[in-house]
C-alpha positions as CSV (number, residue, x, y, z in Angstrom):
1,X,0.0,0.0,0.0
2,X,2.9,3.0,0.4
3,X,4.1,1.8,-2.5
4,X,0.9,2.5,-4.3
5,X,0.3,5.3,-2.5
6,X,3.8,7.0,-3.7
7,X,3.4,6.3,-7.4
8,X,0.0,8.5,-7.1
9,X,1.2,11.1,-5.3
10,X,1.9,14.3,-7.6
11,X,5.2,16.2,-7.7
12,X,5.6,18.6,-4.8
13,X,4.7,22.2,-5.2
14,X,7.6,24.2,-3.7
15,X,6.8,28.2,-3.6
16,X,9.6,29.4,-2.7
17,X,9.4,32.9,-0.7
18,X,10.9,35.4,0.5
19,X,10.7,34.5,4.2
20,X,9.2,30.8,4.0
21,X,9.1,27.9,1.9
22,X,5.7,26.5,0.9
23,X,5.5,22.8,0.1
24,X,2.4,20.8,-0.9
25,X,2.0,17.3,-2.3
26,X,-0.9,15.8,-3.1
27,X,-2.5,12.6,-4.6
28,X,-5.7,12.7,-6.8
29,X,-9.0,9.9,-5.9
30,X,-12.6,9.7,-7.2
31,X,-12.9,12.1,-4.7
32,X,-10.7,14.8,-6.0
33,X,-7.5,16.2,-4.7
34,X,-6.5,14.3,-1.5
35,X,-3.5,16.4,0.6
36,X,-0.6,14.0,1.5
37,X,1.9,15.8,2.5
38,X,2.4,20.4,3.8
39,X,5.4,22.0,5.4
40,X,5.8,25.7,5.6
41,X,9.4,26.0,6.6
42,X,11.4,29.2,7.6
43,X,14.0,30.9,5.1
44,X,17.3,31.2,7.2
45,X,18.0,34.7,5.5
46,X,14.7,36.4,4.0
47,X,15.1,37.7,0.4
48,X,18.4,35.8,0.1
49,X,19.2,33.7,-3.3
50,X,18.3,30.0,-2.9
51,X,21.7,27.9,-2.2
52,X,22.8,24.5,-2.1
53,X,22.9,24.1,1.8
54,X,19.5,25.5,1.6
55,X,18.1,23.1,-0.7
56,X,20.0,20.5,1.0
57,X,18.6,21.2,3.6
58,X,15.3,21.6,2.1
59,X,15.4,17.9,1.0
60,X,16.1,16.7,4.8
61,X,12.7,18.5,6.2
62,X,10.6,16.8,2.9
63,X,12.1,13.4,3.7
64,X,10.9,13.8,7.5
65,X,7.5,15.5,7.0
66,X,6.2,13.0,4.9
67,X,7.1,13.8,1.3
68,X,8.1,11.2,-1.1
69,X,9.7,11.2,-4.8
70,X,12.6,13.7,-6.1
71,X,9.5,15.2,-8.8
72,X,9.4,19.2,-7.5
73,X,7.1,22.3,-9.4
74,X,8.4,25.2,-9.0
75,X,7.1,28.5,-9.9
76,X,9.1,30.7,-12.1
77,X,10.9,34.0,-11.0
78,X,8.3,36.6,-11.1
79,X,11.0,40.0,-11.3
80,X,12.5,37.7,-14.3
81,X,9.0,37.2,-16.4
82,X,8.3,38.7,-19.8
83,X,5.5,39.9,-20.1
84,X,2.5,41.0,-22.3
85,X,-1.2,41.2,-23.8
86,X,-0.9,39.4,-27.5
87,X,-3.4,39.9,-30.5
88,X,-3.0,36.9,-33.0
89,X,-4.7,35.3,-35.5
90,X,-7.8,34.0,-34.6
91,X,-7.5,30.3,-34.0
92,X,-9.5,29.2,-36.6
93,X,-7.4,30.6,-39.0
94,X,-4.7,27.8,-38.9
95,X,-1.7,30.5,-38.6
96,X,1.0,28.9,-36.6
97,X,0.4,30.5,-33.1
98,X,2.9,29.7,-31.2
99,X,5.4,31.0,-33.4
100,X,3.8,34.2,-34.3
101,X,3.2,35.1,-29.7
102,X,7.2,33.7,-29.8
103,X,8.2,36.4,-32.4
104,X,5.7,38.9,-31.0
105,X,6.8,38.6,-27.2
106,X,10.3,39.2,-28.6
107,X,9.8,42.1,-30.3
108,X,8.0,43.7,-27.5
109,X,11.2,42.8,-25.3
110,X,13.8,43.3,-27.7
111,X,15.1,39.7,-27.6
112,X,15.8,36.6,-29.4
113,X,12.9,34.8,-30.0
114,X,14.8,31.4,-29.0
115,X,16.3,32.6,-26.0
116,X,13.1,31.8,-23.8
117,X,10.0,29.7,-23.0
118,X,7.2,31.0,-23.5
119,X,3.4,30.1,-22.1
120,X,0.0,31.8,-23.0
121,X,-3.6,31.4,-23.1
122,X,-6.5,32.7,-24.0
123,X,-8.3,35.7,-22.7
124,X,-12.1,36.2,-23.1
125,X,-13.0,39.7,-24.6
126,X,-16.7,40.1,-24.4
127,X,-16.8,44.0,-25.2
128,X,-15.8,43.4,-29.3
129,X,-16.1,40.8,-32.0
130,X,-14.1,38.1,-32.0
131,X,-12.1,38.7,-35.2
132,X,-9.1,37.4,-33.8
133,X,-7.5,35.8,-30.2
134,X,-6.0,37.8,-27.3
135,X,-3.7,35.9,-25.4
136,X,-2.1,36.5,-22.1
137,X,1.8,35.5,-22.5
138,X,4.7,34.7,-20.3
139,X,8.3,33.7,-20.6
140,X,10.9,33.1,-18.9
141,X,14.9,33.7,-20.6
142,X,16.9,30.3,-20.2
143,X,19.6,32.1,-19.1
144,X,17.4,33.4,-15.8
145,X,15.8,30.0,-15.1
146,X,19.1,27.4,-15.7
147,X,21.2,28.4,-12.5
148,X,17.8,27.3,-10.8
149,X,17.1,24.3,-12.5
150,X,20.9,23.5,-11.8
151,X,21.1,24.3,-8.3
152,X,17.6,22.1,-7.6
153,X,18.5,19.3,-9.4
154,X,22.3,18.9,-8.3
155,X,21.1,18.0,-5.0
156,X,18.9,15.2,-6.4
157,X,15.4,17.3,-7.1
158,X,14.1,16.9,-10.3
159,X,12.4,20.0,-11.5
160,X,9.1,18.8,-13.2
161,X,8.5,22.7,-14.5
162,X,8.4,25.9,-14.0
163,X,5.4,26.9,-13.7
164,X,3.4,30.6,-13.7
165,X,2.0,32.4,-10.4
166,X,-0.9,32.9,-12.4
167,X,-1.8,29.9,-13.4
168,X,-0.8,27.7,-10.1
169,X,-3.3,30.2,-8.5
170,X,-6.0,30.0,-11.4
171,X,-6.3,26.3,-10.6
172,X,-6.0,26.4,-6.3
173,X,-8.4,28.9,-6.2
174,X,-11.0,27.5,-9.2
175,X,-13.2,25.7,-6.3
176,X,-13.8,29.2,-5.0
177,X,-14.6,31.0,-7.7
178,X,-17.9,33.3,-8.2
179,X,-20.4,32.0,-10.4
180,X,-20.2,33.3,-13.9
181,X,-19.9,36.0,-15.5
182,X,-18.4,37.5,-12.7
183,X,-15.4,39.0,-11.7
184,X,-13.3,36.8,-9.1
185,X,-10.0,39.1,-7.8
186,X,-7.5,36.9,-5.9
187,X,-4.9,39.3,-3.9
188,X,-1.6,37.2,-3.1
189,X,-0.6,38.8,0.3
190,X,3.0,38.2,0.3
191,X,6.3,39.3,2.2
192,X,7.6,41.2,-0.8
193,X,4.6,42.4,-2.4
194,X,1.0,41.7,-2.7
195,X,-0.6,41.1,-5.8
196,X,-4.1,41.2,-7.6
197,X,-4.8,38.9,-9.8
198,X,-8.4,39.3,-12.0
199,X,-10.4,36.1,-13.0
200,X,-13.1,36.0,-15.8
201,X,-14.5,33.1,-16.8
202,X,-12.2,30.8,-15.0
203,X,-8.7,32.4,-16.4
204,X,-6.3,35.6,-15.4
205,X,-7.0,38.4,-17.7
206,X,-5.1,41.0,-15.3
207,X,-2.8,41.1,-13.2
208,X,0.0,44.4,-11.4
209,X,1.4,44.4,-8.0
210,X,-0.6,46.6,-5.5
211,X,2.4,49.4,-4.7
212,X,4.4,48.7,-1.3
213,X,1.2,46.4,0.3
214,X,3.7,43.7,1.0
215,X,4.1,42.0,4.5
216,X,7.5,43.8,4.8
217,X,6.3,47.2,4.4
218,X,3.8,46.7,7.6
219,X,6.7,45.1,9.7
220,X,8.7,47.7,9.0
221,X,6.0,50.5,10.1
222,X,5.3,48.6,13.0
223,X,9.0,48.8,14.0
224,X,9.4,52.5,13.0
225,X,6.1,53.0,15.3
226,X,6.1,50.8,18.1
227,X,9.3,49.3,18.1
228,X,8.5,46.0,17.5
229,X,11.2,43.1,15.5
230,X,10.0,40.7,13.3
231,X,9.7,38.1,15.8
232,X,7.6,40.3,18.0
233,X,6.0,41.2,14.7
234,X,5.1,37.4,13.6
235,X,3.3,36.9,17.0
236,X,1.0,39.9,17.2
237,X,0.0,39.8,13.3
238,X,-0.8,36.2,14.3
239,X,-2.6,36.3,17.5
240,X,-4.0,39.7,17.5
241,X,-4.2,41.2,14.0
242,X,-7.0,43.2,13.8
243,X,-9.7,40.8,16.0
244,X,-8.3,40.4,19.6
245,X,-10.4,42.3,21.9
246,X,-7.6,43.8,24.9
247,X,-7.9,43.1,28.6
248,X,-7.5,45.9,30.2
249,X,-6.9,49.6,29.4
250,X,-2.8,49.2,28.6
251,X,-3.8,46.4,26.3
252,X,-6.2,48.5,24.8
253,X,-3.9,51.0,23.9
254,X,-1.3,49.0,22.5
255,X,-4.1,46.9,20.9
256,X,-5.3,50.6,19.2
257,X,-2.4,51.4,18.0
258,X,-1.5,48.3,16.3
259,X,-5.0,48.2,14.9
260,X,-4.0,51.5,13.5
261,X,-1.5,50.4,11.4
262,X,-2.7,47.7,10.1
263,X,-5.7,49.6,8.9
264,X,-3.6,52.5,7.6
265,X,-1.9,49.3,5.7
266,X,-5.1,48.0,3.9
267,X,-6.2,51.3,3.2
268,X,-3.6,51.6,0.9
269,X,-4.2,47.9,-0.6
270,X,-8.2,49.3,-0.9
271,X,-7.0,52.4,-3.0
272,X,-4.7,50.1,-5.3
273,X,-7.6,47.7,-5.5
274,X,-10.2,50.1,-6.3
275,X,-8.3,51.5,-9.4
276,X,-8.1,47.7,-10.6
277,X,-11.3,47.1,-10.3
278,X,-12.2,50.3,-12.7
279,X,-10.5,48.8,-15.2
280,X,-11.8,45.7,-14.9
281,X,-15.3,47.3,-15.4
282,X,-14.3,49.2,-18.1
283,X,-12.5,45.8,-20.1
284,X,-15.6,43.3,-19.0
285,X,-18.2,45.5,-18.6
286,X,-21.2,42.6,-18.7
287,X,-19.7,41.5,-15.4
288,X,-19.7,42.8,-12.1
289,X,-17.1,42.0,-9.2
290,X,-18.4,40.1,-7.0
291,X,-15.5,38.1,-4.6
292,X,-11.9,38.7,-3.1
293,X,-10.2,35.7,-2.5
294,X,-7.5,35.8,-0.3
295,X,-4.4,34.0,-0.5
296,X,-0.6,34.2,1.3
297,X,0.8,34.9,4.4
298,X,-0.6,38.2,4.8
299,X,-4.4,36.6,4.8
300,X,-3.9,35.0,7.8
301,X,-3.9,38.0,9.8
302,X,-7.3,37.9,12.1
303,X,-9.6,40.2,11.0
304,X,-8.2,41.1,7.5
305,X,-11.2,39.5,5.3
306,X,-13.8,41.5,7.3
307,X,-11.6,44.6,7.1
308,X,-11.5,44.3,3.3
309,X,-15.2,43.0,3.0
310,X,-16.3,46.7,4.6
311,X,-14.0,48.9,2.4
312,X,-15.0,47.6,-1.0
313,X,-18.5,45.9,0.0
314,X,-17.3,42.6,-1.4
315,X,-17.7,38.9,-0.8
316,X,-14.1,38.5,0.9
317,X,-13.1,34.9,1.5
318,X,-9.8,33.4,2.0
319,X,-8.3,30.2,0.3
320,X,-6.9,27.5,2.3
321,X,-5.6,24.3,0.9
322,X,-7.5,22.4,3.9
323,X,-11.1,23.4,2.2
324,X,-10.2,23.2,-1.5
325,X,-8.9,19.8,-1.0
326,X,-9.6,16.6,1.2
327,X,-6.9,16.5,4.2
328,X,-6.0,14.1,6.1
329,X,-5.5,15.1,10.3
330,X,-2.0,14.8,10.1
331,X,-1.2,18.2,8.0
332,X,-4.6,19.7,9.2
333,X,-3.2,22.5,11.2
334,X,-0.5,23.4,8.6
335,X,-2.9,23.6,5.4
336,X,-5.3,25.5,7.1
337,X,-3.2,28.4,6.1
338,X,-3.7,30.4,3.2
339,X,-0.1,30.9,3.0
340,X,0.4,27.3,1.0
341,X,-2.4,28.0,-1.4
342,X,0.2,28.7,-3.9
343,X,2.1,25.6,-3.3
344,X,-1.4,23.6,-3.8
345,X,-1.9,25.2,-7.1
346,X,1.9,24.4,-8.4
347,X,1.3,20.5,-7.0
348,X,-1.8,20.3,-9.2
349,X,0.4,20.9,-12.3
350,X,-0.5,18.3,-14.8
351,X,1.5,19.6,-17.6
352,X,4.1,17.7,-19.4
């Protein structure tokens, strides 16, 4: 029976962060996706390059939490992607596609059009005939995305693929979409940055980084104001966020005050958010908005859905990997997190 078990578990989504490692594996029933494995593991030196002690070490902590295989997913470097919105041929047509986005994605970038690998997909466009097909495109140069590759599988990890932010969270968050035609906006609240990410009709038409709303920015501004490391930082985002009520009236001033700047924080996510959403009216404008799904480390913060839900007068959910999959009671605690939805989305890859 392990030995069953191992050949139908799926490689193991590794995001890999800026403060934590994310890993997921999971094995696919009658049922749907059944979690197997989770770990959430500290980075030794946050926003440091990956090494090999570190994915030695990496390896070690799989082994003992349960992991099996050497099959990994990784997603690829977002500050290395090339982007851009591609008009081709419509698909009917029989014009060779995939060349023409290939040569078109490297004229926009002013590269050669061999020198990467390149991913796209379609993008709905309900406001104008459909004379030919927008695409959403990615690539990644092979010079960018070797060392990694290298690095992973010289200490005995096999990298399966590289795979997009986009679409690892496209498929962990599909189970909590909003019904269609509308608008589903995922906002990946991570250390560096958080993102928004729109979703028609089950795909990413849109996506931009929401200014300085990452986790960082708030630990810093809750050092500058109240003194506070990131240790101290870790445990009050955690435990008190913005729904602890205080005991007592020097709790309750501290308790303000911390309140304070998490609020002033969001604010500034809810003015980057709004401005998205505009445009998302004005591109789709036979849907409306209707949910906010919330994924990363910043989403587990108490009291950060309802915050959100009041500014924009949304549907405000978060997305953990414990109620978009079955779990077993072994990595319950760990995959309750919305901090490993990413890592859920890169194990489902199914590519080849």
């Amino acid at each position: 029976m392990k030995w069953l078990e191992m050949v139908g578990r799926t490689p193991i989504g590794l995001d890999l962060g800026r403060r934590r490692i994310k890993a997921v594996q999971l094995s696919r029933g009658r049922d749907g996706w059944r979690l197997q494995a989770a770990a959430c593991l500290p980075r030794p030196e946050p926003g440091a390059a990956m090494d090999p002690a570190q994915v030695r070490a990496l390896r070690e902590v799989l082994c003992r939490q349960g992991f099996t295989g050497k099959e990994v997913v990784l997603a690829a470097p977002r500050e290395k992607l090339l982007t851009g919105m591609l008009e081709l041929p419509s698909r009917s047509s029989g014009a060779p596609l995939d060349q023409i986005a290939r040569m078109e994605l490297a004229r926009i970038h002013k590269c050669d059009p061999d020198s990467f690998e390149l991913a796209y997909w379609d993008v709905p466009v309900p406001n104008r005939p459909a004379e030919g097909t927008r695409v959403m495109a990615a690539a990644c140069a092979h010079a960018d995305t070797e060392p990694l590759l290298d690095l992973f599988e010289r200490e005995g990890l096999n990298v399966r693929a590289l795979d997009l932010h986009a679409c690892a969270i496209a498929r962990a968050c599909r189970p909590a979409l909003a019904d269609e035609p509308a608008i589903t906006c995922v906002v990946d609240m991570g250390w560096a940055c958080a993102r928004l990410f729109i979703m028609y009709r089950g795909v990413v038409v849109y996506e931009r980084p929401l200014g300085e709303t990452g986790g960082k920015y708030l630990s810093e501004g809750l050092n500058r104001q109240l003194g506070l490391d990131l240790e101290m930082t870790d445990s009050v985002l955690a435990e008190v966020g913005l729904g602890a009520e205080a005991k007592g009236r020097e709790d309750s001033e501290s308790f303000d005050d911390l309140r304070r700047i998490i609020a002033s924080h969001l604010d500034s996510m809810v003015q980057e958010l709004r401005v998205s959403f505009s445009y998302a009216l004005r591109q789709y404008g036979d849907a409306v908005t209707e949910r906010l799904l919330l994924i990363g480390g910043g989403a587990a913060i108490p009291g950060v859905g309802g915050y959100l839900a009041s500014a924009l007068s949304l549907d405000v959910q978060p997305v953990v990997p414990a109620r978009v999959a079955h779990c077993s009671p072994a990595v319950m605690d760990v995959c309750g997190s919305p901090a490993l939805t990413m890592a859920l989305g890169l194990a489902q890859f199914v590519g080849k």
